[in-house]
ROTOR-787545 format. One record per residue: residue in one letter; x, y, z of N, C-alpha, C in turn. Coordinates in pm, whole numbers, plus 50000, padded with zeros to 5 digits. Layout:
BEGIN
AXYZXYZXYZ ...
END
This chain:
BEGIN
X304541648228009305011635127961303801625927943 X303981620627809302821611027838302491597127877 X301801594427974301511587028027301931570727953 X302341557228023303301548927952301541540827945 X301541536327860300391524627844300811511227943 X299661506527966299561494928059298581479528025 X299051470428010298081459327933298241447028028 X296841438628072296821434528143296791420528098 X296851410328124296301396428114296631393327992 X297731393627912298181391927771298961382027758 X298921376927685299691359827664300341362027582 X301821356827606303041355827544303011351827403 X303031353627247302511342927174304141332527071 X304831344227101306031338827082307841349327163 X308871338227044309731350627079310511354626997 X311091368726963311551376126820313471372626811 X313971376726698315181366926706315881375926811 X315751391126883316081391826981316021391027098 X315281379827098315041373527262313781377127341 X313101390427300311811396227339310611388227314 X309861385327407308781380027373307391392327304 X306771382927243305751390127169303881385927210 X303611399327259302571402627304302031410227188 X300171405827157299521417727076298171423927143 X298531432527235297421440227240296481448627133 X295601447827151294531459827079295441455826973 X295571441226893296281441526760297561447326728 X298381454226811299511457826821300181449526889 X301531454326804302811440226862303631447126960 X304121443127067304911448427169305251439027199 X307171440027187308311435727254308611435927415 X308451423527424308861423227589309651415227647 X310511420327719311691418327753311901406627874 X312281400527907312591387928015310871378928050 X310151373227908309021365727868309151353527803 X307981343727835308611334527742307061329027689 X307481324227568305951320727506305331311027613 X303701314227605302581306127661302571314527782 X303311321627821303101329627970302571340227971 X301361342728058300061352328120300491366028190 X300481374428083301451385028197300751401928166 X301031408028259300771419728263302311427528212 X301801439728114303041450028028303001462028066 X303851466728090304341479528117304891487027975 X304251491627894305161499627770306221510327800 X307771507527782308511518127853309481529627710 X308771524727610309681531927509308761522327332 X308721534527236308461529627098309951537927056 X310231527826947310791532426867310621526126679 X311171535526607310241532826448309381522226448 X308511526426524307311521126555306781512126560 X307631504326655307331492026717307561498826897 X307221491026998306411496027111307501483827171 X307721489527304309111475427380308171478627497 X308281468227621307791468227723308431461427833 X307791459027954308551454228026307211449028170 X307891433028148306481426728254306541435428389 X305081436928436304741440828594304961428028632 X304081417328602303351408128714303191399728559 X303631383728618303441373428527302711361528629 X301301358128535300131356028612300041339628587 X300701337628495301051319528453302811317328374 X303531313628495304661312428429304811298428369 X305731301228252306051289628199306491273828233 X306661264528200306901254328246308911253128233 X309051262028148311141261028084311331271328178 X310541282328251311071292728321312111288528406 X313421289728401314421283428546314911294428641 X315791297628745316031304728854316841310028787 X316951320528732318581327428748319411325228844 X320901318028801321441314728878322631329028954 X322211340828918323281347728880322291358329020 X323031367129116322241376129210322091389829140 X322631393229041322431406128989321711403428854 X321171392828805320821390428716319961402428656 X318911402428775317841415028742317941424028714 X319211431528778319671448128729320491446028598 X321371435828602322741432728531322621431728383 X323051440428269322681440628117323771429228072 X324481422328154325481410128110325271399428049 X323791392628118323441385428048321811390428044 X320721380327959319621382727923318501370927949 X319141355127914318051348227917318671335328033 X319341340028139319171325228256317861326428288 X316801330628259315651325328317315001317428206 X316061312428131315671294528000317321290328002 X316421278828027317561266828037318261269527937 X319531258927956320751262327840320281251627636 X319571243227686319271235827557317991240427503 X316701250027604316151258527508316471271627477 X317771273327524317991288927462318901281827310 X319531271327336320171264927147318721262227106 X317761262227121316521252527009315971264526935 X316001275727025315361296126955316411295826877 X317631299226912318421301426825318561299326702 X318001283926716318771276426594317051282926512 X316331284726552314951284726493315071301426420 X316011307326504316051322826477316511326826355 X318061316726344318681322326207317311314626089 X317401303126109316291302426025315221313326000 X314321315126079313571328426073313791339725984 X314741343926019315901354726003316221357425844 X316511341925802317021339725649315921339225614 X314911336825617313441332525563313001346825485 X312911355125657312001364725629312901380025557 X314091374925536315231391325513315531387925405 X315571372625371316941372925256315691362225152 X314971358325190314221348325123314911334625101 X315531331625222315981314825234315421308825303 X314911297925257314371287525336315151271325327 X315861272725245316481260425166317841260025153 X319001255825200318941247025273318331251125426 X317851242725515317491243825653318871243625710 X318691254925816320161254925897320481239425933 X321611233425970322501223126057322111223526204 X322091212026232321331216426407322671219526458 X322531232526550323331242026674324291238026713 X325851243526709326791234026759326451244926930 X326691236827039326561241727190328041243927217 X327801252727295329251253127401328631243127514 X330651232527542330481224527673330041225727759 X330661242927801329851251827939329221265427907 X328111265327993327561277327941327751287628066 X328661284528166329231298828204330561297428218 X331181307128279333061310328287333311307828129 X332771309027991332951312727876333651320627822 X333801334527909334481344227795335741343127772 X337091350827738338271354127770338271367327777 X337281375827756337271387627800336231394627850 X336261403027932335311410428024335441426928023 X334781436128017335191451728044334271455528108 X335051460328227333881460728329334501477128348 X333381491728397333211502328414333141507928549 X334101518628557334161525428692333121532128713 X332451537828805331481548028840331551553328976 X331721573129000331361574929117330291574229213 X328691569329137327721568429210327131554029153 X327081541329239326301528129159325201531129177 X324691518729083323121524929092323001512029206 X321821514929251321131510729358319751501929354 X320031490729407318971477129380317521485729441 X316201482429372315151483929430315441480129610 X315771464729635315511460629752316581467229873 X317701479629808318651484329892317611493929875 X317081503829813316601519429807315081512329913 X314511507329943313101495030005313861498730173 X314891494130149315751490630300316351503030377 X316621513630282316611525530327318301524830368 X319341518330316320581516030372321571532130328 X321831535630405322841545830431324841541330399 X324681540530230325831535730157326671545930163 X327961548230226328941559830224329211560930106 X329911550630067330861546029937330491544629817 X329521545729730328971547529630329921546529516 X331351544129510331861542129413332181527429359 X331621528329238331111508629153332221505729044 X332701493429051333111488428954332481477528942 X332031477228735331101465728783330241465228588 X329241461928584329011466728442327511474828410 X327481477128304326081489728310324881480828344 X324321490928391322701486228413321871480328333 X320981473228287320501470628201319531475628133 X319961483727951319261493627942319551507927972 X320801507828045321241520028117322261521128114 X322901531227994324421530227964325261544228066 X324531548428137325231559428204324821554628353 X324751540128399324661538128520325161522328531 X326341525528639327061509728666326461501328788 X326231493328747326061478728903327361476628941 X327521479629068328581471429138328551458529168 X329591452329104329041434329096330221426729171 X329271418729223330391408529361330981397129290 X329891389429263330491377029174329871368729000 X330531373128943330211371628779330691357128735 X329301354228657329381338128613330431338528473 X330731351028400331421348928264332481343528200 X333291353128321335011348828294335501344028360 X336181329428344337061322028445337971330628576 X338291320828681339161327628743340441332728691 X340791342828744340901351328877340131363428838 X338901362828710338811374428704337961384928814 X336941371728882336261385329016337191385529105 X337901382229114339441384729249339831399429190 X340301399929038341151408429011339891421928988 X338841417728958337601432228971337811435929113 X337271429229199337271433829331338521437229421 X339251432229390340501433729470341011453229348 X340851455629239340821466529144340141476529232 X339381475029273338141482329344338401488229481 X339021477529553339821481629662340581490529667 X341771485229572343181493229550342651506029493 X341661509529432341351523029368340701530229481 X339801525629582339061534129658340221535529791 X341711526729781342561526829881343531535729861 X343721541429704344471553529621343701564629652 X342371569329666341401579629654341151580529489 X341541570829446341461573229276339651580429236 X339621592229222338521592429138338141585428997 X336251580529018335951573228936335481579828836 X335181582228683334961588028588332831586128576 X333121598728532331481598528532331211605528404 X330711594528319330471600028169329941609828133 X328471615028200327711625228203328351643428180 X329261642428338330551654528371331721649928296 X331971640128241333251636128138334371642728225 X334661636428360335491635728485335611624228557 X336811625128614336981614428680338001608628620 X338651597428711340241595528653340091579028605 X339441572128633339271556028669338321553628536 X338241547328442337311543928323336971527728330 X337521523828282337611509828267338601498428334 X338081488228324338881479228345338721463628255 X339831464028161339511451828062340641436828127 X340001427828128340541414828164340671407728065 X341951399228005341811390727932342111376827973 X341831365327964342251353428001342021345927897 X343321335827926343461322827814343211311527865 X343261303327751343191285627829344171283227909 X345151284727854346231281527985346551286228065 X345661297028126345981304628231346881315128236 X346921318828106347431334928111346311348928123 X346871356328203345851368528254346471379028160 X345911395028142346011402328085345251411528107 X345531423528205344691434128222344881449528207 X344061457128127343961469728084343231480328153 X344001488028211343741500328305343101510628205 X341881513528194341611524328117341801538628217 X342461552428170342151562128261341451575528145 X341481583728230341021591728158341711607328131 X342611606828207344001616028151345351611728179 X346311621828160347321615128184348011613328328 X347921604828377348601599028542349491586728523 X350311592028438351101575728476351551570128600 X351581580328702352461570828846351461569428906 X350521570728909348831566028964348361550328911 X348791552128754348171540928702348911527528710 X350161533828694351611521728720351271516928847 X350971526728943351151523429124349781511029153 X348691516329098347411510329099347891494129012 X348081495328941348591480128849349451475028895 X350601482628942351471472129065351111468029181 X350381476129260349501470329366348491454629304 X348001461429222346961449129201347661434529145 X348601440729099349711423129066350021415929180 X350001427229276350941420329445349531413129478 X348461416029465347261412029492347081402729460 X347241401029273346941385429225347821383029181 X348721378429193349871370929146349551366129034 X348681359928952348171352928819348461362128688 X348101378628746348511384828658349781385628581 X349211383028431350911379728319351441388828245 X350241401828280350201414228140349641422428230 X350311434428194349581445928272349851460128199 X348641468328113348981473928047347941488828088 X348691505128094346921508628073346791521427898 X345631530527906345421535427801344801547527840 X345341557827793344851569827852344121572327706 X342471572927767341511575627639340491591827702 X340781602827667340251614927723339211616727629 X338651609527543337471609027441336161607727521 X335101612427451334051610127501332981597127507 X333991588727424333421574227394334331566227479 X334071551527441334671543827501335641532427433 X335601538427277336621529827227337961533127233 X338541521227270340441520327299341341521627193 X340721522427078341321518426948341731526426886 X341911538126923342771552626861343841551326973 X343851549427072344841551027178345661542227203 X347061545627255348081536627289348091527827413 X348391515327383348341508227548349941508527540 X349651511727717351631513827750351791502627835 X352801495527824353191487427893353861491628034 X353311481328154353341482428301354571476528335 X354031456928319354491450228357354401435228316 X355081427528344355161414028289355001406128122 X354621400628050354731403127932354321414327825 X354441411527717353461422527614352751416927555 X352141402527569351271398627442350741386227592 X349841381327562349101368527597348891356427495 X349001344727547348951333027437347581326227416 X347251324827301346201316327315346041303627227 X345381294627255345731279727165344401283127115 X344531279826970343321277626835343581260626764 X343191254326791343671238026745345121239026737 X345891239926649347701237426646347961250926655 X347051265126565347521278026620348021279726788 X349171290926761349251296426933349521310626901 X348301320926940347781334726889348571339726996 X349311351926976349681360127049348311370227076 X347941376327169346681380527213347681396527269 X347161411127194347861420927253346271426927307 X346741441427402345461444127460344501452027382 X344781455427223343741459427160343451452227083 X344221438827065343481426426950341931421026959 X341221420726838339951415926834340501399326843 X339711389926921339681377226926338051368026989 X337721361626880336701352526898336081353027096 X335361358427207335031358327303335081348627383 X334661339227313334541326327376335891313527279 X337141309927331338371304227267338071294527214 X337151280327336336511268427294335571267327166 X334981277127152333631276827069334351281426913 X335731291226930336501294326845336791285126740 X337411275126796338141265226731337111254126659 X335931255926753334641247926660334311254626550 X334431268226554333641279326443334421277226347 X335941278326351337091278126269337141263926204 X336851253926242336471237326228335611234326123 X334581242726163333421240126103334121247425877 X334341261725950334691267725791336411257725768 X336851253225821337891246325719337341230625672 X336291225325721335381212525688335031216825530 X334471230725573333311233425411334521238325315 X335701247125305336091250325211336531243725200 X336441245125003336261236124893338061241624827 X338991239224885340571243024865341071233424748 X342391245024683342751235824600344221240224656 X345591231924601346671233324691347221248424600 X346381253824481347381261924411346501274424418 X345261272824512344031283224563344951295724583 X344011308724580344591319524708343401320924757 X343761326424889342611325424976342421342025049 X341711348425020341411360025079340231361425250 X340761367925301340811367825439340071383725473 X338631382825504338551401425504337811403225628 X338031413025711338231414925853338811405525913 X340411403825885340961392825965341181393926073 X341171408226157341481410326273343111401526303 X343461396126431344311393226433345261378526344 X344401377026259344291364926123344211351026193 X343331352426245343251338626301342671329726220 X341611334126136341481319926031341661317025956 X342411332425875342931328125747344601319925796 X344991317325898346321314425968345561294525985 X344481295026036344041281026062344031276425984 X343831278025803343551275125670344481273725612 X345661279225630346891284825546347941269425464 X347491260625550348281245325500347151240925364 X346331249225349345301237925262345511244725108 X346021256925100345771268624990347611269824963 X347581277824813348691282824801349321293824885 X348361304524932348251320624955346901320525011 X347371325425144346461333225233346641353325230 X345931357225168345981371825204345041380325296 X345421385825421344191391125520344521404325493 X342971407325509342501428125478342131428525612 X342331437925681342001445225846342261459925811 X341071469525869341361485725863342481488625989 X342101482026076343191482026218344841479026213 X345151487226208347301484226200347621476526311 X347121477326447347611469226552347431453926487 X346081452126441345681441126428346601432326305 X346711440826219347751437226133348791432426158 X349371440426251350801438726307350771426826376 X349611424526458349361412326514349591398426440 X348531400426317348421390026232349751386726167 X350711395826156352141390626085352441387826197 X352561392926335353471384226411352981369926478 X351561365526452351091351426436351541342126364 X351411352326224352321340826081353961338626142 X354121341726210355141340826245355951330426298 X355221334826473354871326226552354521312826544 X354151305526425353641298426392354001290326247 X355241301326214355651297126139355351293325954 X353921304425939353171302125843353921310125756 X354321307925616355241316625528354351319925438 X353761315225416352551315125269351331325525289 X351301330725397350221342225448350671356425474 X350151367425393350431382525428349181388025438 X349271399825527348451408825593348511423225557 X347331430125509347461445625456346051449525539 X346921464125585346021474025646345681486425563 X343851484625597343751501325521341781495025469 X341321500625434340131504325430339341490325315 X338561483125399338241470225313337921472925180 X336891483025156336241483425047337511491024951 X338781498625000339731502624868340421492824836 X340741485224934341851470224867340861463824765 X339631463324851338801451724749338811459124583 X338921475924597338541480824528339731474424375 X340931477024457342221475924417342151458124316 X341911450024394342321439624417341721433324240 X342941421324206342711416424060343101429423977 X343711443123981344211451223898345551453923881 X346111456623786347441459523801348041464823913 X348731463223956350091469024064349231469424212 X347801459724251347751459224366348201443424418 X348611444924527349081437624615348391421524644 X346741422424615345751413024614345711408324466 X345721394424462345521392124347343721391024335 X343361385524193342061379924214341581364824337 X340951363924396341001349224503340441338924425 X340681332424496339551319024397338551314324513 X339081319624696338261314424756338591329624905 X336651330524956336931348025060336501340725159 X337101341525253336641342225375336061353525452 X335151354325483335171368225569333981368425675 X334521381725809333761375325941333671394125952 X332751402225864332541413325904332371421426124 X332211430926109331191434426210329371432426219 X329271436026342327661431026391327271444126233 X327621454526195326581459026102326781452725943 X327781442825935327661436625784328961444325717 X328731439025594329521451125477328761461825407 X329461472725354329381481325309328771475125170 X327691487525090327101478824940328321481224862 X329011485924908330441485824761331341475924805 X330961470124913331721455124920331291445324852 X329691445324896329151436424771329181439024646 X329621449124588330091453824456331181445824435 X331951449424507333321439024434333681430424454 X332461421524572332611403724588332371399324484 X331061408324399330441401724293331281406024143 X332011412724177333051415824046334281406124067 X334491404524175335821393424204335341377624139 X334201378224189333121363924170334421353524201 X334371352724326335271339524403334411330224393 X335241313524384334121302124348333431300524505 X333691305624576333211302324665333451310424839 X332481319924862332751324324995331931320125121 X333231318125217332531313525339332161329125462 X330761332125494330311342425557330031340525695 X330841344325791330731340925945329711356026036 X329121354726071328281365526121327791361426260 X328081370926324327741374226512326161386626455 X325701385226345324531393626340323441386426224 X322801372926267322021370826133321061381926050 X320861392826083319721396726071320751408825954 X322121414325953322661423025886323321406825771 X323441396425780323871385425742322831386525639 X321681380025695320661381825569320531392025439 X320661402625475320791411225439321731412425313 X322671406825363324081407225221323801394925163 X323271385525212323401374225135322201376925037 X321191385825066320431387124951320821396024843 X321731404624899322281410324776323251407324695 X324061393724731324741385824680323911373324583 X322701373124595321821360824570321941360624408 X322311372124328322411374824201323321362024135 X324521361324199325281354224206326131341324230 X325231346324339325741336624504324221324524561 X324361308924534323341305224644324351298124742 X323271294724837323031294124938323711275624965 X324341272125005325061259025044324511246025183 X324851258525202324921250525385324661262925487 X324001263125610324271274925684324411266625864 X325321268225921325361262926068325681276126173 X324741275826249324431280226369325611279326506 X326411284326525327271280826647327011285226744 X326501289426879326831297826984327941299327019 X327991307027078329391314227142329131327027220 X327491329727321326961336627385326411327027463 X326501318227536325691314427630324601323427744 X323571323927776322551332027852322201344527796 X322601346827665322331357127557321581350027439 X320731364427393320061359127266321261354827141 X322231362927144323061360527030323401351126988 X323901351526816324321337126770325271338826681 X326201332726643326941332526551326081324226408 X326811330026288325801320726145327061318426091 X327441307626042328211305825926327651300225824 X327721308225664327051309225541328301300525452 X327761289925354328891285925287328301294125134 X328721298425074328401304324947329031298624835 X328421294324674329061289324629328541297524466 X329111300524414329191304924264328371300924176 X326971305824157326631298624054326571289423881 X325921278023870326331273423792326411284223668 X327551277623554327711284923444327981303723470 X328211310023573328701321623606330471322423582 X330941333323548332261330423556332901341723620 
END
């Protein structure tokens, strides 16, 4: 094996839009991980990849003046969060500097300059959801393996290591998700090691215990998902009724037998336990039914700002249609739906679908329908005889972290809507489409939201508008 390179006395000179600070030794750039510009530090190189070099500080010999305490005790092992060691108003000032960056150097925007950063109120107990991982062996803190402690129990619920997707931290108390959710981890933890429940170990693809997903709302509805890993229903029922007697808060109790070698839930059925089947959640006047495989905004508060922000910019007319693509459970084409003639949402996901009609519902929206099935064939469809989509006059759309497909941008730019609004949890795949839209498409307005507090991440919302004399 060859030996990891080692660099001594190197000064921080900045930091990259993923949060790594940047060191250049011997004229080479290396990514380093928990740094902050102006700080004197010694590198450990622990991995290149397409050839760029990542590292990781020994010894930091002049720390910064923004450096703050992690307030969090597992911070160090814990891949949950990334940057409590910077305050909460300079981790919004990178950000906001990042998407800029980002658009500059991918897409060739510099013009308009992003909107300064909308913040979340609080920057912890943020999420509404958490998935935290069983394991029969935790991994083990430097300062426990130092101490030499003789742990019987080695079985963790808790989340991966950082950097280390086949090794869990057992975690006591988590800053993310409001109460009751470390009651209902730990008290989970109990009741499983009080069953003999074996914990699943990805490696041997054994073990009965997988996951455990929490959902919580503003108003204090709970919602939790037993992942297992074959079929035990009177194990999993028994374990979920125990843990209700435990927390009483619990409103939903569902689990999912996933015997795959991955960890997505989304081919598999959630069976209902106990207490309702859906969870509520408030979006300004929306009230979202929340089921346990629905995609929904992470953070609810920051939701309704994001959703705020895109019904401010679109440019609606009352006889508009409005196309909706990855609507997931249609939450914004549902927030929009009073301003337009026709809301239509595209989702590949049927749950989610199903979701989104029973929102319009719920809510009483008549003017909005929902179709499932593969973005890029509706789009393909869409403005031709006998499909279901007409042409839009206005798209909304909030892809995944990898963007759209180039035959999406094929037929944004064949649809040529006067105007699309682009929401992205990934500036850097964001850039990306917006330059291949640039033919077409400039550039409006772009605002920055968080909705990751103590993470590099950011949300971008792109207003796009049709260029002049195009039709």
């Amino acid at each position: 094996m060859a030996r990891q390179k080692h660099y001594e006395q190197q000064e921080v000179l900045d930091l990259e839009f993923q949060g790594h600070g940047i060191v250049k030794p011997e004229g080479r750039v290396v990514f380093v991980e928990g740094v902050l510009p102006g700080e004197l530090v010694d590198v450990r190189v622990t991995r290149r990849k397409k050839g760029a070099a990542f590292g990781v500080p020994t010894a930091i010999h002049r720390p910064s003046a923004r450096r703050t305490e992690p307030f969090c005790a597992h911070f160090d092992e814990c891949g949950g969060c990334t940057w409590q060691y910077l305050g909460y108003e300079d981790q919004l000032r990178y950000k906001e500097r990042f998407v800029a960056d980002v658009l500059a150097r991918l897409a060739g925007i510099t013009e308009p300059t992003p909107l300064p950063i909308i913040g979340c109120e609080r920057d912890r107990f943020y999420r509404n959801r958490l998935d935290f991982s069983f394991s029969p062996t935790r991994w083990l803190s430097g300062k426990e393996i130092d101490a030499g402690l003789d742990i019987a129990d080695r079985r963790a619920l808790g989340f991966h290591v950082k950097g280390r997707f086949d090794r869990v931290l057992d975690i006591d108390t988590c800053y993310l998700q409001p109460d009751p959710s470390n009651e209902i981890r730990t008290r989970a933890r109990t009741i499983a090691r009080d069953l003999s429940c074996s914990f699943h170990d990805p490696a041997r693809h054994e073990g009965l215990l997988r996951s455990l997903i929490v959902r919580t709302t503003e108003d204090g509805e709970v919602m939790v998902i037993l992942v297992i890993h074959e079929e035990r229903p009177d194990l999993a029922a028994t374990m979920l009724t125990e843990l209700g007697r435990a927390v009483p808060a619990i409103s939903s109790a569902h689990y999912v037998v996933n015997p795959s070698r991955n960890d997505d839930i989304g081919p598999h059925e959630a069976r209902h336990v106990y207490g309702t089947d859906v969870i509520h959640e408030r979006c300004g006047p929306l009230r979202l039914a929340i089921h346990p495989k629905s995609f929904y905004q992470t953070n609810s508060r920051q939701a309704e700002c994001l959703y705020t922000v895109i019904r401010e910019w679109i440019d609606a007319r009352r006889s508009d249609s409005l196309l909706d693509l990855y609507c997931g459970i249609g939450s914004i084409g549902l927030f929009l739906a009073d301003r337009v003639a026709r809301v239509v949402g595209v989702e590949y996901v049927e749950e989610a679908v199903a979701g989104a009609r029973l929102n319009a519902s719920l809510n009483g929206i008549r003017n909005a329908e929902f179709h499932a099935g593969d973005v890029r064939e509706l789009l393909a469809a869409a403005g031709r005889a006998g499909s279901p989509i007409e042409r839009p006059d206005l798209i909304v759309l909030d892809p995944p972290r990898a963007g759209f497909h180039p035959a999406v941008t094929g037929e944004l730019l064949r649809l040529a809507p006067r105007q699309i609004v682009y929401v992205s949890c990934k500036p850097s795949t964001q850039a990306r489409d917006l330059a291949a839209l640039s033919t077409l498409y400039e550039v409006r307005r772009v605002q920055p939201v968080d909705m990751f507090p103590q993470t590099f991440h950011i949300e971008s919302v792109v207003d796009l508008r049709r260029r002049e004399g195009v039709v």
